[in-house]
FILUM-600302 format. One record per residue (C-alpha): x negated, y negated, z. Coordinates in steps of 0.5 Angstrom, whole numbers, plus 500, padded with zeros to 3 digits. Each point is the difference from the previous one (the first is absolute). Layout:
<pts>
XYZ;...
</pts>
This chain:
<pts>
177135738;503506501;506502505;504506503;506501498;505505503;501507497;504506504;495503504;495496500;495501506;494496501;494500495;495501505;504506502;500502492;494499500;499505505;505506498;497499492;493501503;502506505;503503493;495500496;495502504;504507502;501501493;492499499;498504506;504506499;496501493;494497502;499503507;500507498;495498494;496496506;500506504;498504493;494496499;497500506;501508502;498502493;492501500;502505506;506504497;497501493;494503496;496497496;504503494;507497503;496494502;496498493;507502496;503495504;495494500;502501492;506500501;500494505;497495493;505504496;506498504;497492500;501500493;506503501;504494504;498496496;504504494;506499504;499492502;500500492;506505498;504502506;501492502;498496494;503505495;493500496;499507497;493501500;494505498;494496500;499499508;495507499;496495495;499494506;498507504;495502495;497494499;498500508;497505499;497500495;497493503;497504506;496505496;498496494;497495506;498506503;497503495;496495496;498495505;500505506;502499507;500494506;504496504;499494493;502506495;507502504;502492500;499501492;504505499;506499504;500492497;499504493;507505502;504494502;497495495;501504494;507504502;502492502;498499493;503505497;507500503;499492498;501503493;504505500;505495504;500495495;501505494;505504503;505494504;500495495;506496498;506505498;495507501;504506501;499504507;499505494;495496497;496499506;501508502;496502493;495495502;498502506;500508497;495497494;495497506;497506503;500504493;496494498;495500506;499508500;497499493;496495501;497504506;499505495;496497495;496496505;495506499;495500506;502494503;507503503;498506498;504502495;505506501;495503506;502493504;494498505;498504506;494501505;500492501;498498507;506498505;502498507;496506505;507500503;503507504;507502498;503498506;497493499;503501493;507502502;500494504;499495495;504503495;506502505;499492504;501497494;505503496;503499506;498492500;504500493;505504501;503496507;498493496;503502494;507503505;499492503;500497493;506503497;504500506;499492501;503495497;496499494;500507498;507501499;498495494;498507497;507503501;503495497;496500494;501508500;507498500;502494495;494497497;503495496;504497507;494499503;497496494;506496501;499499507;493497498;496505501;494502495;502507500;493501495;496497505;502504506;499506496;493498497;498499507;502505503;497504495;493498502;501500507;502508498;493501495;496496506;503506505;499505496;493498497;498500508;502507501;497503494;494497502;500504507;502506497;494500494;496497507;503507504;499504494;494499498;503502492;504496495;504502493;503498496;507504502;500495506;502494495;504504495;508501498;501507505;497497506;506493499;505506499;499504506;500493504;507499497;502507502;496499507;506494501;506504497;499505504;499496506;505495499;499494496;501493504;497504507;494498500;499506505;504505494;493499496;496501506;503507501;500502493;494498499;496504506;505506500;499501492;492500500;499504506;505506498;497499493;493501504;502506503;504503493;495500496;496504502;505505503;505500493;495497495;505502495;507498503;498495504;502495495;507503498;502501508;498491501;504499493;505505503;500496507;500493497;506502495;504502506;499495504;502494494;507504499;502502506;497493504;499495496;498495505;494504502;499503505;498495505;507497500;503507502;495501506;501493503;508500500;500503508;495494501;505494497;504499506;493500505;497494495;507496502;504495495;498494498;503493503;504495495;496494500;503493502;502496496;497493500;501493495;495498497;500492498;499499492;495496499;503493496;498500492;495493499;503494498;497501493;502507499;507498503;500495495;499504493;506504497;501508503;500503494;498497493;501505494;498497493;503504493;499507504;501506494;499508502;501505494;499507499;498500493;504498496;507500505;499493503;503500508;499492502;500495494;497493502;501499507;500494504;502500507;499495506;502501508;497496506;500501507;507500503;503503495;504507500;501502491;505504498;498504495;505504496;502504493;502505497;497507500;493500496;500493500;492500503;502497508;495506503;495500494;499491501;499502508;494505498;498494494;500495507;496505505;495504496;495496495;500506496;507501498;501493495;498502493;499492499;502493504;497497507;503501508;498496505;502501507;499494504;495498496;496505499;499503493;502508501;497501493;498508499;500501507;502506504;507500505;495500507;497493496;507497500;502502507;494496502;502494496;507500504;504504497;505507502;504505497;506504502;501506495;507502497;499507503;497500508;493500499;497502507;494505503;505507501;496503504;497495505;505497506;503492499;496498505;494502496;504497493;500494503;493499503;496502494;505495496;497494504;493503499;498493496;503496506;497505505;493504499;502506503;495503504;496507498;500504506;506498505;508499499;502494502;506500506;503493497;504500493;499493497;505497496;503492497;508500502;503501494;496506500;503502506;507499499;500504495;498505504;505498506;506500495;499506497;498504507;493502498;498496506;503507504;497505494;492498500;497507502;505502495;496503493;503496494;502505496;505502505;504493500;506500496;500496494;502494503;494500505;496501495;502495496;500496505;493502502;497498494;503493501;496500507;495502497;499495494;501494505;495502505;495498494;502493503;501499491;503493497;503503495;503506501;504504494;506504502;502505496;507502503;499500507;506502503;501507496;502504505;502496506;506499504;505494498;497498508;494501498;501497493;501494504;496500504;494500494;503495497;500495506;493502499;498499493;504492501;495499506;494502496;501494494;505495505;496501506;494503499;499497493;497505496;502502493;504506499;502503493;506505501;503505496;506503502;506503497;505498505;502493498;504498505;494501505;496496495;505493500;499500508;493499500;497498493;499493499;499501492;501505495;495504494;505504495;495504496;502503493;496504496;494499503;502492499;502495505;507497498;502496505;499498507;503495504;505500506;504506503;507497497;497498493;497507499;506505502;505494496;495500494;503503494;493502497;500504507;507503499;497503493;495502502;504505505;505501495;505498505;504496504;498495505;501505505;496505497;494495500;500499508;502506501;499504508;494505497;505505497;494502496;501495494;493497501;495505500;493498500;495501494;494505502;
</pts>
């Protein structure tokens, strides 16, 4: 059961709710209701050349929104959207042509684009984002995908015909104002659905992936799977505007599968403005109405005048052209409202898996090559424990974090978190088994709010929602006190990239506990905060093992900060556990006061720097 709690500035939910509505609904209507207006007024202000170009144009800028969903918000570069288009349209004229027309054939031919580009994108998918690909990887897979398919078509013979495509097939007996009302209505539809989506809780998961793939697979989040759906989602959407496009047109080719179409939907997004929606839509519309027109009154330098506008563009607004345009508008649209902060009740672990020990780790070893790192690990922590990890500089503390989190990293031995055998598991699967990790440096989303870094990572707690915002910011108390004791409760609206090192720091901590973990793996979380802060954090951190009984393994230079709160103490040498026991019995070992190659004071130094942490 979750409760409000208070925040400076609160208002009531219901009101916030209210001014978030009203927020987004101006910043949609100063777009949408021009385009509306457009689209109602068009049939009677156009000819039938404007009108035909236009109709094109509309399917073209469908496609090209999804571009921007996959690169502008998701960060995934890609060129083979002209393929999906392609096979929409090459599903309506090869229906068409071969089998004829009639209410049973169109069915079959729009289940064949979305079947087929679904499949495809399936494929593609599982290629391009498999565990450990590079974003490089993934770009050149979806480069080598229309230049395939172009191929195909081409050495399909009759049956595609060939380089020639198919033409003269029966289609819909539609006027071109009936044709521009398809088109126009639903880009439009697309677009403002699209706009709802990324705006909406759910969608700033795109963002998120955008900014730090690798924090959001330690917030749970299957960062492969999100993107292989969104991909067929995206083929599934440009395989339907292909279909209407090969249904207007009445013509096929292969060009409307191939490499150069992919690219001009890159440029269409880049001139626009990536991460728009609307930046696409223009780029798209404004580029192949002045194409119409300058390649037949400049039939030679139309290309050289486009190429010399898009270079100008691209140096001298980057952003593209959209953001520039809509900067008077910023302030009409409003400011959003800070969510309020509610506690949310942590849910009590079973008897049985209170029962089983936190954290087991059974003669783990990492090597790189021939250079072994860790040597025969063996570690135990149960709930209610807060472990000091300490050692020198390369002793392996960093590299035995990553062996506990990510199956991958171990290179022999077993872990287990709370019972459950992480094997060669990726992080997000261990997240799932109760486990969290803060980074040494502050791992956070820069370019999304706090309030944004805090939702998405309670998203295994909280699904969020696809096509809304919500007004209520959930989180456990341990969490919140993190956020009160270090004034971030002030700062929701706030992008993380603006916080000081500190608050971000503290961010991060916030963010790893509203996972509601178990086990949570604290790699210097104090960095960077204030002596006030630092003991306010600390207060925090005994909480989690004394009062909330999870297990906490901490790393930390600052010894003295450790002897308040740990309750027993790893000493890591050499990629070997060489002791562990109380406080008073590390720091009074002599094997410790070697290893430091010091004095007694050295060893439990303040954080001068003497206990640096191994990469």
């Amino acid at each position: 059961m979750a409760k409000v709690t208070a925040s400076p500035g609160n208002v009531g939910i219901g009101q916030r709710a209210a001014d978030n509505r009203m927020r987004h609904m101006r910043g949609l209507l100063l777009v949408g209701g021009p385009a509306i207006a457009l689209l109602i007024a068009g049939p009677f202000l156009f000819g039938t050349y404007l009108l035909n170009v236009l109709i094109q144009a509309f399917f073209f800028s469908i496609v090209a929104v999804t571009v921007d969903v996959l690169w502008g918000y998701t960060g995934y570069l890609t060129f083979g959207q002209s393929a999906f288009f392609g096979i929409g349209a090459y599903a309506a004229g090869l229906v068409f042509t071969h089998g004829g027309f009639s209410p049973g054939y169109v069915l079959l031919g729009l289940g064949a684009a979305v079947a087929v580009a679904a499949a495809v994108a399936a494929v593609l998918g599982w290629l391009s984002f498999y565990r450990g690909a590079s974003p490089f990887f993934a770009t050149v897979m979806s480069l080598v995908l229309p230049i395939v398919l172009s191929q195909l078509l081409l050495s399909g013979g009759e049956w595609t015909g060939s380089s020639s495509g198919l033409t003269g097939y029966e289609t819909f007996d539609l006027s071109l104002q009936a044709w521009y009302g398809v088109a126009g209505a639903g880009l439009l539809i697309i677009a403002t659905l699209a706009w709802f989506f990324v705006h909406s809780d759910g969608g700033r998961t795109l963002v998120a992936i955008r900014d730090n793939e690798s924090r959001c697979l330690y917030l749970g989040i299957d960062t492969s799977l999100v993107k292989i759906v969104l991909l067929i989602v995206a083929a599934i959407v440009a395989g339907i505007a292909g279909f209407g496009y090969g249904a207007f047109s009445g013509v096929v080719a292969p060009e409307l599968t191939g490499f150069v179409l992919g690219t001009q939907l890159i440029i269409w997004v880049a001139l626009g403005g990536r991460g728009t929606l609307w930046g696409p839509v223009v780029g798209a519309l404004l580029i192949n109405v002045v194409t119409s027109y300058l390649s037949g009154s400049l039939p030679f330098a139309w290309q050289l005048i486009l190429g010399a506008a898009f270079v100008a563009v691209i140096v001298l607004l980057p952003q593209g052209l959209v953001p520039l345009l809509a900067r008077p508008f910023r302030r009409l649209a409003g400011a959003g409202t800070q969510p309020i902060l509610v506690e949310r009740a942590v849910q009590a672990p079973s008897a049985q898996a209170a029962s089983e020990p936190a954290l087991q780790m059974n003669d783990v070893a990492k090597n790189f090559g021939s250079l072994k790192v860790l040597q025969g690990i063996d570690l135990h922590a149960d709930a209610g424990e807060l472990v000091g990890l300490i050692g020198p500089n390369g002793a392996g503390k960093t590299t035995l974090m990553r062996c506990m989190s990510d199956g991958a990293e171990r290179s022999a031995g077993r872990v287990v978190l709370c019972g459950n055998d992480i094997k060669q598991l990726p992080p997000n699967r261990g997240v799932r088994f109760g486990l969290g990790r803060k980074f040494q440096n502050a791992n956070i989303f820069d370019s999304l709010t706090v309030a944004e870094c805090l939702r998405i990572a309670g998203t295994l707690i909280e699904r969020p929602s696809l096509f809304r915002r919500s007004n209520s910011l959930a989180l456990p108390s341990y969490a919140l006190e993190v956020v009160r004791a270090t004034g971030l409760d002030r700062k929701l609206g706030a992008v993380a990239k603006d916080l000081s090192h500190g608050e971000q720091q503290a961010l991060e901590l916030a963010m790893v506990l509203a996972l509601e973990p178990r086990i949570v793996l604290l790699d210097e979380p104090t960095a960077g905060l204030t002596k006030t802060e630092r003991t306010q954090i600390g207060s925090v951190l005994a909480s989690l093992a004394h009062r909330y009984r999870l297990c906490c393994l901490l790393v930390e230079h600052d010894l003295d900060f450790v002897a308040e709160i740990a309750t027993r103490i790893v000493v890591l040498h050499h990629g070997r556990i060489v002791m562990q026991g109380s406080f008073d019995e590390v720091v009074n070992s002599e094997l410790v006061k070697t290893i430091y190659a010091g004095t007694p004071q050295s060893a439990a130094g303040n954080g001068s720097g003497n206990h640096g942490d191994a990469s």
